[in-house]
KEVO-211326 format. One record per residue: residue number from 1; y, x, z negated of N, C-alpha, C in turn. Coordinates in pm, whole numbers, plus 50000, padded with zeros to 5 digits. Layout:
BEGIN
+-----+-------+-------+-------+-------+-------+-------+-------+-------+-------+
:   k :  n_c2 :  n_c1 :  n_c3 : ca_c2 : ca_c1 : ca_c3 :  c_c2 :  c_c1 :  c_c3 :
+-----+-------+-------+-------+-------+-------+-------+-------+-------+-------+
: NUM :     Y :     X :     Z :     Y :     X :     Z :     Y :     X :     Z :
...
+-----+-------+-------+-------+-------+-------+-------+-------+-------+-------+
END
This chain:
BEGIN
+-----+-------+-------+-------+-------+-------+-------+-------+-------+-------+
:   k :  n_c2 :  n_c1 :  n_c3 : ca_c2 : ca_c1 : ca_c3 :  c_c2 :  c_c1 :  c_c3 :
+-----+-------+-------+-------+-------+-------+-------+-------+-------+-------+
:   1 : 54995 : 52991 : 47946 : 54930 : 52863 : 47958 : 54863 : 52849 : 48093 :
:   2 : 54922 : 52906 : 48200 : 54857 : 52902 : 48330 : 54746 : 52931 : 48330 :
:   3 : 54760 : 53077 : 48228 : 54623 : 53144 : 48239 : 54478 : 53079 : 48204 :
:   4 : 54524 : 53002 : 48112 : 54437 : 52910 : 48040 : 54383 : 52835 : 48079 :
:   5 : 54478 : 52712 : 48205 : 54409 : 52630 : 48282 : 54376 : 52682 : 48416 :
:   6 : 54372 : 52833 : 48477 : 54294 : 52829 : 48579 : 54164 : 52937 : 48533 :
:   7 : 54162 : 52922 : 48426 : 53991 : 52986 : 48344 : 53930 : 52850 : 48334 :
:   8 : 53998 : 52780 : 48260 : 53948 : 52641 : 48302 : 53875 : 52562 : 48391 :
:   9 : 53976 : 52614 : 48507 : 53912 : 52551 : 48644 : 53839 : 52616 : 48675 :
:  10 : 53809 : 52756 : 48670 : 53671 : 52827 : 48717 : 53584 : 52747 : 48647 :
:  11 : 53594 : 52766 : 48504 : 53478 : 52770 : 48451 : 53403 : 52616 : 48479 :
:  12 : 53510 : 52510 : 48526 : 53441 : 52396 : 48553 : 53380 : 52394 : 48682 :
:  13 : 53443 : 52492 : 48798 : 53357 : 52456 : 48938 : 53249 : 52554 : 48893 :
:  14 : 53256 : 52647 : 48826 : 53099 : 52776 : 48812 : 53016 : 52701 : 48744 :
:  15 : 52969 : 52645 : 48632 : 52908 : 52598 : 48569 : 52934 : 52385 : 48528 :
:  16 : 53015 : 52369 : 48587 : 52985 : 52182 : 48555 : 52971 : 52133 : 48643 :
:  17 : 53032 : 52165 : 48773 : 53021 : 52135 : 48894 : 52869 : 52082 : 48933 :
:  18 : 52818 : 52197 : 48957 : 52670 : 52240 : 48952 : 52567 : 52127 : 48897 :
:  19 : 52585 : 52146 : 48748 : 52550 : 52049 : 48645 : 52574 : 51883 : 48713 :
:  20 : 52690 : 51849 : 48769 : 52736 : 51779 : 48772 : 52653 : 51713 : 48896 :
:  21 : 52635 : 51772 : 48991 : 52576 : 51798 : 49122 : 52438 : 51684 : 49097 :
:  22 : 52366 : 51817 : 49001 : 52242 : 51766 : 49006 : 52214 : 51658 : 48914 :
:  23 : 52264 : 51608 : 48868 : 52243 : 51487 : 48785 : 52260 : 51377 : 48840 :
:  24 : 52352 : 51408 : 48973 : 52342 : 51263 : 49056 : 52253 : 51279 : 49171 :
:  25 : 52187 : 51386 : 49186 : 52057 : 51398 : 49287 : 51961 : 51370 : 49244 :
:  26 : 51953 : 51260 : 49163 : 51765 : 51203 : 49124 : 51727 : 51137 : 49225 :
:  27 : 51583 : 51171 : 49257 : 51518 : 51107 : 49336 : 51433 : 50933 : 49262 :
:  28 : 51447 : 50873 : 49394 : 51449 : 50742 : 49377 : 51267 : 50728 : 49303 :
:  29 : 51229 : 50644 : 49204 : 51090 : 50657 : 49179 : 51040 : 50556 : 49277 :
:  30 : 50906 : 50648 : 49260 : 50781 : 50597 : 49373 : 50766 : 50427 : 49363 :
:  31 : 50781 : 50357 : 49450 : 50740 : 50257 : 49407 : 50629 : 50180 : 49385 :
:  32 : 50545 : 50128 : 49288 : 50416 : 50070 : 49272 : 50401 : 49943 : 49259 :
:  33 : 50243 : 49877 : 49330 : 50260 : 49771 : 49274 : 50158 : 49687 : 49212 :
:  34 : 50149 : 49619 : 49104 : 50013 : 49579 : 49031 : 49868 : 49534 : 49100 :
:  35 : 49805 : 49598 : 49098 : 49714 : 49564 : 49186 : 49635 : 49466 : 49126 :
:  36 : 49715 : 49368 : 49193 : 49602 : 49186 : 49120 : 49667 : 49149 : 49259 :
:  37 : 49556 : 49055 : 49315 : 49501 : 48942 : 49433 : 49682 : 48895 : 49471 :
:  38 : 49729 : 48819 : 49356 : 49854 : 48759 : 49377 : 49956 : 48879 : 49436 :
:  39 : 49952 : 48978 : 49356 : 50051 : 49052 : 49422 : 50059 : 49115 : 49549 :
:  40 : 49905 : 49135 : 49575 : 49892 : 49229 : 49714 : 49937 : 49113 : 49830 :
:  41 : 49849 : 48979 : 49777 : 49879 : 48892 : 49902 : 50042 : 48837 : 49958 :
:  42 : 50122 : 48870 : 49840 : 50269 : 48835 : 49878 : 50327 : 48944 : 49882 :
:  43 : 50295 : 49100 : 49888 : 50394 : 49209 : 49900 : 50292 : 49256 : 50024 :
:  44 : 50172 : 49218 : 50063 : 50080 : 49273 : 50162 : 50058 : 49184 : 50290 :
:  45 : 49957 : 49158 : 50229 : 49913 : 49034 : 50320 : 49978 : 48962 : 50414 :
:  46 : 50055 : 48886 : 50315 : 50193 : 48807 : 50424 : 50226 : 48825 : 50442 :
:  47 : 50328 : 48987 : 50433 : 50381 : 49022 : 50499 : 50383 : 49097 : 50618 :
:  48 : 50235 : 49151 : 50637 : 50167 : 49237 : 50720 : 50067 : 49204 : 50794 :
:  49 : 50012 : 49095 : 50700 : 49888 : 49072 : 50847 : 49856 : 48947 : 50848 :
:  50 : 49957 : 48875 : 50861 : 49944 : 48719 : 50828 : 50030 : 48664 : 50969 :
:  51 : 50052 : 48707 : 51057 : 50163 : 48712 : 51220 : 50043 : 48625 : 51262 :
:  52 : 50105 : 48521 : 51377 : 50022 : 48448 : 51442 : 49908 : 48508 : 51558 :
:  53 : 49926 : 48622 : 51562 : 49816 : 48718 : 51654 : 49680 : 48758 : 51557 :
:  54 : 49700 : 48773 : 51403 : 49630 : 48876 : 51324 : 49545 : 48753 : 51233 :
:  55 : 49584 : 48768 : 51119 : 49483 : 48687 : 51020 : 49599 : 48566 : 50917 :
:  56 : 49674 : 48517 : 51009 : 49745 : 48396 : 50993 : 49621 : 48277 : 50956 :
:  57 : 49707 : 48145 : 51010 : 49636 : 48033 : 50992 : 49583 : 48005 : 51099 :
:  58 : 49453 : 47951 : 51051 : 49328 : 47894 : 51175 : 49227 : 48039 : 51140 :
:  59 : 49105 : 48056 : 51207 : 49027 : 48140 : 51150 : 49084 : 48278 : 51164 :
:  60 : 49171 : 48331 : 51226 : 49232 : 48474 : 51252 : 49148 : 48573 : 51339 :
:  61 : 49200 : 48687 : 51309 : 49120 : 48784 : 51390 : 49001 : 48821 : 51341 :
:  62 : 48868 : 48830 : 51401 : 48762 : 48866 : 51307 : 48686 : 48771 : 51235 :
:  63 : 48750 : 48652 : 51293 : 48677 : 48504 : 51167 : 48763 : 48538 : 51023 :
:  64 : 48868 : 48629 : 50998 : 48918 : 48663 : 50893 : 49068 : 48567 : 50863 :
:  65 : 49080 : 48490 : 50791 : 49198 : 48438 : 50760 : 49259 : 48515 : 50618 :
:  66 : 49397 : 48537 : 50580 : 49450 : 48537 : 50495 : 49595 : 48476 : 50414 :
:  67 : 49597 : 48355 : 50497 : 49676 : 48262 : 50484 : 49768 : 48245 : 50383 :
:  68 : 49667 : 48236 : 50255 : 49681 : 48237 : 50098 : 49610 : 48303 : 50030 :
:  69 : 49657 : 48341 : 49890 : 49547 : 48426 : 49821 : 49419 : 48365 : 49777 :
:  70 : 49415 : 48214 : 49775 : 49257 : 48164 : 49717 : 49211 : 48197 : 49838 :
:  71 : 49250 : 48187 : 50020 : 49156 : 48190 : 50092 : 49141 : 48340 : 50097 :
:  72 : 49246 : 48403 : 50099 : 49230 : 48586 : 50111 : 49117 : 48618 : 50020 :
:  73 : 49103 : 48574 : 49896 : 48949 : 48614 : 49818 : 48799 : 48567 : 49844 :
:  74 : 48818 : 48424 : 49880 : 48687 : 48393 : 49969 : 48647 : 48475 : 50110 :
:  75 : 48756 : 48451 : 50171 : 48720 : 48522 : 50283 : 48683 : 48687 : 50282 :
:  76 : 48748 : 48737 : 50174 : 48699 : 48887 : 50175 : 48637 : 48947 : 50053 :
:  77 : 48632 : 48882 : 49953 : 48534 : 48913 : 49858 : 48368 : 48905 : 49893 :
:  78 : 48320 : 49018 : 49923 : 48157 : 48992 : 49909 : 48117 : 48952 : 50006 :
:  79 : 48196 : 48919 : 50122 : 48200 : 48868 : 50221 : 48130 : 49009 : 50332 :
:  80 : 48031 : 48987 : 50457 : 48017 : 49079 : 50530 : 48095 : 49179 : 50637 :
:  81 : 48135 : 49231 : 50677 : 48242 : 49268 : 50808 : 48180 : 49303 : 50942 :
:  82 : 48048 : 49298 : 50945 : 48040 : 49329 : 51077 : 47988 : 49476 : 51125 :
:  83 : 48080 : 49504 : 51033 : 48086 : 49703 : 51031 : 47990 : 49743 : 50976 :
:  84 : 47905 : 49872 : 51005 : 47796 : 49897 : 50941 : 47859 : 50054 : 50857 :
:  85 : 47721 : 50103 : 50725 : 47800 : 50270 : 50698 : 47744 : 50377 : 50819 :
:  86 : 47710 : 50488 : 50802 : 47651 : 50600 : 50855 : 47480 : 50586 : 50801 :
:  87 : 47455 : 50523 : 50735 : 47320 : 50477 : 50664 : 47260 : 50324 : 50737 :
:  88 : 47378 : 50303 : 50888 : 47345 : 50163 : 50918 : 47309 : 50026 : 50836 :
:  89 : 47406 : 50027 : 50707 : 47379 : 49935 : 50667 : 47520 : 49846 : 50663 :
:  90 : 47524 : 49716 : 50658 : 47635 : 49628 : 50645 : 47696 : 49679 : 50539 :
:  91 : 47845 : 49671 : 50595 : 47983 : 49665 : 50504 : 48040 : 49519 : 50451 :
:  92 : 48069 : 49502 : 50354 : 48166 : 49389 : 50322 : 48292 : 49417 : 50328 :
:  93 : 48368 : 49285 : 50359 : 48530 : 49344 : 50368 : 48538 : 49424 : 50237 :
:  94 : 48531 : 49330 : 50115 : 48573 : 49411 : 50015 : 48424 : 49414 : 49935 :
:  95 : 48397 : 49517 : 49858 : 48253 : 49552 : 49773 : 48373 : 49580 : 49640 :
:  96 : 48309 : 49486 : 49551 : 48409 : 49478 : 49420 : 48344 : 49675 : 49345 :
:  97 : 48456 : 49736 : 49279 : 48446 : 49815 : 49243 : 48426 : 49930 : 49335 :
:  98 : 48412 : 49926 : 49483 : 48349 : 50033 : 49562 : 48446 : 50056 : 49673 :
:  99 : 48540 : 50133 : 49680 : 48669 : 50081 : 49770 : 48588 : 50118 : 49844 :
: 100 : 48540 : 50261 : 49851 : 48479 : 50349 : 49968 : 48372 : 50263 : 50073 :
: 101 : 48327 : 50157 : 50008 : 48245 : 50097 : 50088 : 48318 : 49928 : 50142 :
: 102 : 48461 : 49943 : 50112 : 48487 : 49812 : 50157 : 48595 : 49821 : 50318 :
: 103 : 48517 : 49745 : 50380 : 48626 : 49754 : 50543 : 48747 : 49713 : 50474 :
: 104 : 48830 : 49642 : 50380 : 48946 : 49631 : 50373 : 49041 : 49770 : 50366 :
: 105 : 48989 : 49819 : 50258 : 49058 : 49926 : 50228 : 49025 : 50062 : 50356 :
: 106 : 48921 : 50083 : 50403 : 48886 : 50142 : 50467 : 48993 : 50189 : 50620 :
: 107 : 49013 : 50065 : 50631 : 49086 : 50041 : 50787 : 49242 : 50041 : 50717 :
: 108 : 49268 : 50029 : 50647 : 49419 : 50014 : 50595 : 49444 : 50186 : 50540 :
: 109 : 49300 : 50294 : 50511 : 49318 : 50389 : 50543 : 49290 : 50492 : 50644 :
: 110 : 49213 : 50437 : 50725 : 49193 : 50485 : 50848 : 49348 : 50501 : 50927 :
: 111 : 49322 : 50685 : 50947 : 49398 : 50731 : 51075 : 49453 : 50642 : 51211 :
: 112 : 49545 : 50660 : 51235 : 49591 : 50558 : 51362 : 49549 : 50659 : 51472 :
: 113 : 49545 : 50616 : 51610 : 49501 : 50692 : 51710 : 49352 : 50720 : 51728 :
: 114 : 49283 : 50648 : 51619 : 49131 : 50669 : 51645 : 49055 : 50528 : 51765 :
: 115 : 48942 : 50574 : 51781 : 48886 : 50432 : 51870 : 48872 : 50335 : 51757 :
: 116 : 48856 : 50366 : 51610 : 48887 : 50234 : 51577 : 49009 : 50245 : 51471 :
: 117 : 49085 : 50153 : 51555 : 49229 : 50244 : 51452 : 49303 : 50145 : 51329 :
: 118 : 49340 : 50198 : 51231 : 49361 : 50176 : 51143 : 49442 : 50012 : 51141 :
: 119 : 49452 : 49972 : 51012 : 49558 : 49822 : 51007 : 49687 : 49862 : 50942 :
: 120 : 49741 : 49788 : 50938 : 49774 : 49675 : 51047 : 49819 : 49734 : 51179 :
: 121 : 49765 : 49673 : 51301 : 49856 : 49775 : 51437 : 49983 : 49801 : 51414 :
: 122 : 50003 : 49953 : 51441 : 50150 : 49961 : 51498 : 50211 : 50042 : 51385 :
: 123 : 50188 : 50008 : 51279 : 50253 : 50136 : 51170 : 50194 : 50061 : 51038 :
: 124 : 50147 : 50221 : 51000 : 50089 : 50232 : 50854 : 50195 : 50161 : 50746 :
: 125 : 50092 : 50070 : 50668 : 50134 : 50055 : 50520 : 50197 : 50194 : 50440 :
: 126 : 50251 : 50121 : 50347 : 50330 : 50266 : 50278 : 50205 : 50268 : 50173 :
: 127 : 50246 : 50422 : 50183 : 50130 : 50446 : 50079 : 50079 : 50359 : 49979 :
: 128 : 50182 : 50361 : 49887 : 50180 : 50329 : 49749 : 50082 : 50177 : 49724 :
: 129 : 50159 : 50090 : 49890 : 50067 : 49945 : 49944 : 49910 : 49989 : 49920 :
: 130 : 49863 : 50092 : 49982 : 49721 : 50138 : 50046 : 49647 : 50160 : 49885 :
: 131 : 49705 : 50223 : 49829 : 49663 : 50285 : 49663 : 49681 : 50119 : 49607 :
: 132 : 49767 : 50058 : 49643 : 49705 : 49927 : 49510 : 49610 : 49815 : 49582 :
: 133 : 49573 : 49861 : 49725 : 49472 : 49762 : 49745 : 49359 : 49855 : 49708 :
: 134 : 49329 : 49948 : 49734 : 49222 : 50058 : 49645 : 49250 : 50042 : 49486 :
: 135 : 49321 : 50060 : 49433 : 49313 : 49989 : 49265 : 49258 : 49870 : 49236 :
: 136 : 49288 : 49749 : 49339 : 49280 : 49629 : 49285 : 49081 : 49623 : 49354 :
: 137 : 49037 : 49698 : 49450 : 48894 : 49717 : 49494 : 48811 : 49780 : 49339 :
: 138 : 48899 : 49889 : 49322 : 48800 : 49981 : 49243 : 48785 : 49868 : 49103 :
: 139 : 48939 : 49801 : 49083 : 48868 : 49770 : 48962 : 48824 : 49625 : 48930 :
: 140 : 48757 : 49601 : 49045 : 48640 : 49465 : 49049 : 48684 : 49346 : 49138 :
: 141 : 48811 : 49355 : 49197 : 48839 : 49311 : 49321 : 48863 : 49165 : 49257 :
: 142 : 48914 : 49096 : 49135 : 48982 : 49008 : 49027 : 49019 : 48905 : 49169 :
: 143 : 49013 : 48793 : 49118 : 49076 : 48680 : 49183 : 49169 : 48624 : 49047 :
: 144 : 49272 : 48696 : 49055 : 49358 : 48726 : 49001 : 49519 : 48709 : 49067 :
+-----+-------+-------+-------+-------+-------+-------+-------+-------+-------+
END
């Protein structure tokens, strides 16, 4: 009978163990988030660039407020930035459908450490943030 239960016990640390191992090593999923106006401005916005230095209340940095999401869409829908392309022509914060041409998304992917360095100061959005304000650009920039 001994014999029996220490074949046993091999055979559970050689092969279940193992098994056992990796079934509790799942990695956590990516997290995403719907890219509509409402969501970015309360998982983004306010939480990131809405500080009384940046684009809080009163006109903000840039003449840019994002206070709330009705003003976050006036103020940056279609709206100009200041910024020109390589073709010297005006940028809008956001160009519905065109992330590539909108300063929002642009600067929220712009490199840190450049002369003009990325948003919000001080540390990058998490990815997944950066990809649903580029979703919610590409697909018509919804006041939603």
């Amino acid at each position: 009978m001994a014999n029996k239960a220490s074949g046993f016990r091999r055979f559970w640390r050689g092969a279940m163990l193992p098994l056992a191992a990796a079934a509790c090593e799942t990695s956590a999923p990516t997290p995403t988030l719907q890219p509509k106006l409402s969501v970015l401005h309360a998982e983004i916005f306010s939480k990131s660039c809405t500080n009384s230095a940046c684009h809080g209340e009163g006109t903000g940095a840039g003449n840019l407020s994002l206070k709330d999401a009705a003003t976050s869409y006036t103020q940056l829908v279609g709206k100009e930035s200041g910024e020109i392309d390589d073709a010297g022509k005006p940028l809008n914060r956001v160009e519905p459908g065109k992330p590539d041409k909108s300063v929002l998304w642009i600067v929220l992917d712009r490199p840190f450490g450049k002369a003009k360095a990325g948003m919000p100061p001080g540390a990058r959005l998490d990815p997944y943030k950066v990809d649903a304000v580029k979703a919610w650009i590409a697909a018509g920039a919804k006041n939603d």
